[in-house]
C-alpha positions in Angstrom: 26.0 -97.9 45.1 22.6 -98.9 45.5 19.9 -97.8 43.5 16.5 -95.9 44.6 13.8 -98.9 43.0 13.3 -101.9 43.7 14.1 -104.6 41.1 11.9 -107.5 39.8 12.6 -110.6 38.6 10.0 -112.1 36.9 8.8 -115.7 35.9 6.2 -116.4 33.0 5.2 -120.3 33.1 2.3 -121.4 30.9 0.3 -120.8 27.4 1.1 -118.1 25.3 -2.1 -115.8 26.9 -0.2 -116.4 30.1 2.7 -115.0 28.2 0.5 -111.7 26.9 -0.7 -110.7 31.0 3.2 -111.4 32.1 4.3 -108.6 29.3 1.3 -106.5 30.5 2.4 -106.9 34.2 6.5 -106.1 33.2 5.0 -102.8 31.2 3.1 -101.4 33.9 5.7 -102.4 37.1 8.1 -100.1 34.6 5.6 -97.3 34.2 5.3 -97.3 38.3 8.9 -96.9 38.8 10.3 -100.8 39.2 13.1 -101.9 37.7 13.4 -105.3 35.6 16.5 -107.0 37.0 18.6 -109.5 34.5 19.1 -111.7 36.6 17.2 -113.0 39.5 20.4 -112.3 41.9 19.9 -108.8 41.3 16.3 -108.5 42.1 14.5 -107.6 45.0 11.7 -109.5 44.9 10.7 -112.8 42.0 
């Protein structure tokens, strides 16, 4: 069964502000429908 949105896997590198604008990202890619995949093998796009 496949599923209707598209799953992200995502990568934060760096400082802990770095950190901050990676949650922000994650939290609005969830509001706009995406889908945050456990592990990168189940994601549609890193």
């Amino acid at each position: 069964m496949s599923r209707a949105e598209p799953a992200i896997g995502f990568v934060s590198l760096g400082c802990p502000k770095a950190l901050v604008d990676s949650e922000r990202i994650l939290t609005q890619l969830k509001v706009e429908g995406y889908v945050i995949a456990p592990s990168y093998q189940d994601a549609d796009a890193v």
